[in-house]
N, C-alpha and C positions, 0 to 999 in steps of 0.2 A: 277223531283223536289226532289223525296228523294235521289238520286244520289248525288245530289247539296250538299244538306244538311250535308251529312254525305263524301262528299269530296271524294265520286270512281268515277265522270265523264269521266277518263283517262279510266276508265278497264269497262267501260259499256260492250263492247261484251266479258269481260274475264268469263268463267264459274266459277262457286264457288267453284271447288274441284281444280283451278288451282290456286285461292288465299290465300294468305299470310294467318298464324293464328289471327294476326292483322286487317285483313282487311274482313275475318270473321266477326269478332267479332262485325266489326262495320256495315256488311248487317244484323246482327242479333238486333240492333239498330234502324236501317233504319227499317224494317220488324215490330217494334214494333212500330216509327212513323205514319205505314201507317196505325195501327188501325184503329186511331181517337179517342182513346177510354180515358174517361176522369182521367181513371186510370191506367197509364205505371208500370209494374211488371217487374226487371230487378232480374235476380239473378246472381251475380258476374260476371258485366259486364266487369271488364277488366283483368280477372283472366288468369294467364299464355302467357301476352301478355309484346311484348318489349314497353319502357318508353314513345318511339313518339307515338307508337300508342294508348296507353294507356290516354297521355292527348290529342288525337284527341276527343278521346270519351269521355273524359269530356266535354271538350268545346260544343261539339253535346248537350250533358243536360244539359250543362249551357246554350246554346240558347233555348231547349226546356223547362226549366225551366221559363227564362227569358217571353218567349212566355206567360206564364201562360194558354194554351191551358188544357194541361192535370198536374194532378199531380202523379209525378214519388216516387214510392217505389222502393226500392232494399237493396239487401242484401250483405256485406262483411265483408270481414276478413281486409281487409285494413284500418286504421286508418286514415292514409293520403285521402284516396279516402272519407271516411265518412267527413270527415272536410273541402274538396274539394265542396261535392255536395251536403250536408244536411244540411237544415236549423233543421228539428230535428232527433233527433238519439235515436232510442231504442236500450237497450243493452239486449240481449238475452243469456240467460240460463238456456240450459238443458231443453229448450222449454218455460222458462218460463220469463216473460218481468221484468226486475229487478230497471230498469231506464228506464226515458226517458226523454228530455232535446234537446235544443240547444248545443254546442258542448263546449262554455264561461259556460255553466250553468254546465254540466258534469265536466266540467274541475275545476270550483271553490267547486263544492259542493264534489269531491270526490279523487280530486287530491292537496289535503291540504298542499303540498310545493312548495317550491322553488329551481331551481336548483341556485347556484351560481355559474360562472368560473369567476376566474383570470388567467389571464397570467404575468409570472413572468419574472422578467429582467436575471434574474441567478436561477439559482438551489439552491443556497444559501439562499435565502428571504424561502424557505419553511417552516423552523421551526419558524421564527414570523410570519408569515401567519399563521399556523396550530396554532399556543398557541392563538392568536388573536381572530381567529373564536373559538376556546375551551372556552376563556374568554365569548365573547359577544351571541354565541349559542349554550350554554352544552350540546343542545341533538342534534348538526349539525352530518351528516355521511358523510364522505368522500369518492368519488366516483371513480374517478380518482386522483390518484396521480402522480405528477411531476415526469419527468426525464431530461435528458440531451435529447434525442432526442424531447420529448412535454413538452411542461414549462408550461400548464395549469393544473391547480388544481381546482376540481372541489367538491364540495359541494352540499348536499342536508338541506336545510334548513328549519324546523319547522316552519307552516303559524299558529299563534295563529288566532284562532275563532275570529272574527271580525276586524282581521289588515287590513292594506291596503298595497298593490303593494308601490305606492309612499314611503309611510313609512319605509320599507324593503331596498328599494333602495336608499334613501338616505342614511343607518345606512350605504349599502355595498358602495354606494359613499365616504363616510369620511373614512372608514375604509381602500379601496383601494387606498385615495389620504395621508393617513398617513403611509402606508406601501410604496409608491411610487411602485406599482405594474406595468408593460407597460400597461396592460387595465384590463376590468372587465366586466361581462355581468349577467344580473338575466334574468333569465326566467323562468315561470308557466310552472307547470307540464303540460304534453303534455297528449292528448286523449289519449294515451294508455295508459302510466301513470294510467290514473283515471280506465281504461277499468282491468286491472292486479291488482289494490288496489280494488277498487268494486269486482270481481271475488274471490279474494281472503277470504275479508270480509263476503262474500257467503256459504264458503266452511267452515267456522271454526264451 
């Protein structure tokens, strides 16, 4: 049954010093299955392992998740894998618990911008793009800037304390449908984001 679960039914009679670091990783999974126990303890369960294997083992705790048998702790350095498989995330430093949140709640309460890209038709639109965004957000930082080879120009923009997503994205809608830009994207600061501003704010 836990063979099943964790998807080695192919290599049942392979020994374990003859398999993959992948497939390791995931009898080390299995073996923590078989507890039963109503609290799973993973510490960096898919550390130093290739990307298929990697979301084998998610999906593994997202069914055991799903199951609601046991509830799973673990620990990483992954941002991606915390947003993957945690409904809440404590952020740890230096031993000591600094946050803790859902990953929308980390991300709005600590990651206070917005990234903006545009992609541009020509190399040429940069300098009314850049005086544009200087006009309508004086303290925007630009992140990437355009060239001939990537025509995206990318922006970090100030979230004032109680705005809204919609509101932002409309100001960058009108703004990218009057500069006639080829497209435009916002998006929320990312977990890490919030994970590297919180750390930081720590350390002053």
């Amino acid at each position: 049954m836990v063979l099943i679960c964790i998807g080695m039914t192919d290599h049942a009679d392979k020994k374990i010093q003859h398999c993959s670091g992948g497939q390791k990783r995931k009898i080390s999974v299995g073996i923590a299955l078989m507890s039963r126990s109503p609290c799973v303890m993973l510490d960096e369960p898919t550390v130093g392992i290739d990307p298929r294997a990697r979301r084998e083992i998610w999906d593994i705790l997202h069914n055991m998740r799903e199951k609601g048998n046991s509830s799973i702790v673990l620990t990483s350095h992954s941002m991606d894998e915390c947003e993957a498989l945690c409904t809440r995330i404590g952020i740890l430093r230096e031993g000591d618990m600094i946050a803790v949140g859902s990953s929308q709640e980390l991300k709005s309460r600590f990651g206070n911008f917005y990234l903006m890209t545009m992609v541009l038709q020509s190399l040429e639109q940069s300098a009314s793009v850049m005086g544009s965004v200087a006009v309508n957000w004086p303290e925007a930082v630009l992140k990437v800037e355009p060239s001939q080879a990537n025509l995206n120009i990318v922006y970090q923009l100030p979230k004032p304390k109680g705005s809204k997503w919609s509101e932002t994205f409309k100001q960058v809608e009108e703004l990218a449908a009057s500069l006639e830009v080829e497209d435009f994207m916002l998006s929320q600061a990312t977990l890490e984001d919030a994970f590297i501003r919180l750390n930081s704010a720590q350390t002053r």
